[in-house]
N, C-alpha and C positions, 0 to 999 in steps of 0.2 A: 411425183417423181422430180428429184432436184434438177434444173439444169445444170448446167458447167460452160460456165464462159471461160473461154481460154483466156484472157488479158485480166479476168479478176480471180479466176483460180489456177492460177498455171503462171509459172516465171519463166519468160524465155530467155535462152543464153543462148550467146553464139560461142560453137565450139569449132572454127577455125575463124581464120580473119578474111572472109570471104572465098569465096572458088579458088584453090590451092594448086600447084600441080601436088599429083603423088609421084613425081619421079626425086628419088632420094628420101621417100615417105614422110609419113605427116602425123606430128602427135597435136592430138586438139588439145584444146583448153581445160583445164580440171574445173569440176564445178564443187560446189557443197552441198550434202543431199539433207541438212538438218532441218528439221522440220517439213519433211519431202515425203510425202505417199508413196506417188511412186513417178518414173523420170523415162523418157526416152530418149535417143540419140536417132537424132533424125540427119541422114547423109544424102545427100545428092549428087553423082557422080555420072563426068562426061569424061566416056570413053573414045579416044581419037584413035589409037590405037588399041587390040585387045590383048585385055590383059585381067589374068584372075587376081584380084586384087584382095589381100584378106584384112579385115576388121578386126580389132581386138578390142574389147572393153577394159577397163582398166580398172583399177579401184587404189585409193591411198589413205593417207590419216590426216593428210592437209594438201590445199591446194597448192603447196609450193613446188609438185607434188611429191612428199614427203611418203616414203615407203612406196612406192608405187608398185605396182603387180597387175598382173595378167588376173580375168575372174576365174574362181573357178564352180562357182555357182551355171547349174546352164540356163539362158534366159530367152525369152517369145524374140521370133527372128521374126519380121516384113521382109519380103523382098518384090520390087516391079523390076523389072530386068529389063524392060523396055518400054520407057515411058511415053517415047514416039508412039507408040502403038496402043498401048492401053494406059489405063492409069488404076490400074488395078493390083493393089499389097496383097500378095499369095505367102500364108502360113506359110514358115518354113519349120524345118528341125528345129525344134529347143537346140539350144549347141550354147558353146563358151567363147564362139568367135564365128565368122561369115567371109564366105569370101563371096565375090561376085564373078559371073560366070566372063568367060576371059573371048567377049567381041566388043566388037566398036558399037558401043550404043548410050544413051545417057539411061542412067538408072537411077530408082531410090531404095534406100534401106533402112527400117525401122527399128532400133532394139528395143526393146522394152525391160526398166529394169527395177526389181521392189528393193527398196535399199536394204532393207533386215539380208537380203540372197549377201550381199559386200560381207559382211562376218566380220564379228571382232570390233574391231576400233577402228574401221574405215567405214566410212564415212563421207567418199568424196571420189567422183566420177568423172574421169577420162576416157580415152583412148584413142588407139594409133591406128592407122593406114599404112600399110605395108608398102616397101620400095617398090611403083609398078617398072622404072627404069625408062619413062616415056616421058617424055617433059611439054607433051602436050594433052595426058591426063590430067583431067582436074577431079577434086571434091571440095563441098561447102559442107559444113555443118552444123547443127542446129541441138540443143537440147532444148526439152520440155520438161519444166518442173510440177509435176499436179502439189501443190500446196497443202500443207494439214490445216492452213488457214487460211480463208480469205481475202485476199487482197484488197488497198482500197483504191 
């Protein structure tokens, strides 16, 4: 059975410029999924106030981000809703976006996405964080690229 070292098969990007708030929402960084297995969007978010907060994946045809849109592929949700408490990713609904449930708690949330689901000639993976209207919510976020190649 192969291993999988994340730092030699996996590219990580950062898809905000560290802990954000979401009040006035937040669009992360576009990545490029060429030569990409497959990619998660890994979010971390402290709740100071609660607030349902929704996630939207995003897809375009260049990082500029150039055609950008909403998915409409639906893709494998994570969610820990309360990472105080456990640290455990509970399956959610396949879905085409996430919101998180609306109390004061620090959370994480995993998407999981196969670039072939993007369609067409996009090729390049975003997304936004919805207005929470609280300017002491925050989110960081993370992608995971699994590589069709090995790194060196």
């Amino acid at each position: 059975m192969a291993r999988l070292s994340l730092p030699q098969d996996c590219k990580l990007v950062t898809a905000t410029a560290g802990p954000v708030t979401t009040n006035g929402g937040v669009t992360c960084d576009y990545v490029s999924l060429k030569n990409v297995i497959r990619a998660w969007i890994v979010l971390q978010f402290t709740q100071a106030v609660g607030h349902a907060t929704a996630i939207q994946p995003q897809k375009a045809t260049a990082v500029a981000p150039t055609g950008a849109a909403s998915i409409t592929n639906v893709v494998r949700v994570w969610a820990d809703e309360d990472t105080g408490a456990s640290d455990a990713l509970v399956a959610q609904t396949d879905a085409t976006s996430y919101t998180v449930a609306a109390d004061i708690k620090k959370k994480m949330v995993v998407i999981e996405i196969d670039p072939i689901d993007l369609g067409g000639d996009h090729d390049v993976l975003g997304c936004t964080i919805a207005n929470s209207g609280q300017a002491t919510n925050f989110v960081s976020g993370l992608y995971i690229l699994q590589m069709g190649y090995r790194r060196a």
